[in-house]
N, C-alpha and C positions, 0 to 999 in steps of 0.2 A: 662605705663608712670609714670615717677616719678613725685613729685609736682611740683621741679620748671617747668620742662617741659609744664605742664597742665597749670602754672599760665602764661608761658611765651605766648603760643600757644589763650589762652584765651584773654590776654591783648592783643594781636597782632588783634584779630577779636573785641575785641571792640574799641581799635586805630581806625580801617580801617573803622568801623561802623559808628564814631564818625566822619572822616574826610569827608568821603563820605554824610553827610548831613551838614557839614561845623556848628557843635557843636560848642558854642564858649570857654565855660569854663566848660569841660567835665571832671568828675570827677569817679574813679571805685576803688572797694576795694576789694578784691578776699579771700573768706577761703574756704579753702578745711577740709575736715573732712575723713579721708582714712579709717576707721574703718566702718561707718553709709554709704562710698562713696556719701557722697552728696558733694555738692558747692554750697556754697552762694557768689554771685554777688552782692554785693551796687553800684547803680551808680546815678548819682546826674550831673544835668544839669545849669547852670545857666540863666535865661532868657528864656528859652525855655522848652515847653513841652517833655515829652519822648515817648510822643504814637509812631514817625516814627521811635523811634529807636529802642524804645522792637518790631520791627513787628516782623512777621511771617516768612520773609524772614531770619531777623537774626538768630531768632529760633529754623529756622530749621538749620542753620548752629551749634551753638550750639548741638545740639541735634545730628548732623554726627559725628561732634569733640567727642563727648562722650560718644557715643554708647547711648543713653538712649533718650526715647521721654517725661520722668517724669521732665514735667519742666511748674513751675507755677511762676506767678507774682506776689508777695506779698508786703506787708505794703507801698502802693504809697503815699506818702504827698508832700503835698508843704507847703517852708519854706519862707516867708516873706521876704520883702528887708525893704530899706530906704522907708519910707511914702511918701514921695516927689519924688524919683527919679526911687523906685524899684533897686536900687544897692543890690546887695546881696540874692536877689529871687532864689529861686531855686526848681526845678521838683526835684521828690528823688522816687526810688523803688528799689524794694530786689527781686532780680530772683533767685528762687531756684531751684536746679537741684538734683535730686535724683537716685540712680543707675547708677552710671556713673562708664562708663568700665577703672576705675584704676587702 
């Protein structure tokens, strides 16, 4: 698979991830690294947590998509909104995937 393929194939499964729990203001940022074969995933939520949408389930879809079961969830923060209204909050983690059959 060439990149855009992988980035296309990827955004398409976290699209369908993000609609299927009716995400409101879902946000994803894809690098690949074809050398090291890793991929770093940013994804960022607004309003809402991400625990249902890194499950297990997704995961393991990921994990088919790429041949590789090396896949960890790193640096989760949450970023603040407006004081008053929480406009602007947002859930944030970094899925990295290592060994990925590219």
């Amino acid at each position: 698979m060439n990149k855009t393929a992988i980035e296309c194939q990827l955004e398409h499964l976290l699209k369908k991830q993000a609609e299927r729990l009716c995400l409101w203001d879902f946000k994803q940022e894809t690098s690949i690294d074809f050398k090291k074969k890793d991929i770093t995933i940013k994804v960022s939520c607004m309003y809402q947590g991400l625990g249902a949408f890194i499950s297990f389930e997704f995961l393991s879809e990921i994990s088919e998509l790429l041949g590789t079961k090396k896949i960890d969830i790193r640096d989760q923060w949450y970023e603040s909104g407006c004081e008053t209204c929480d406009y602007g909050s947002s859930d944030n983690a970094t899925i990295l995937i290592r060994g990925a059959k590219i």
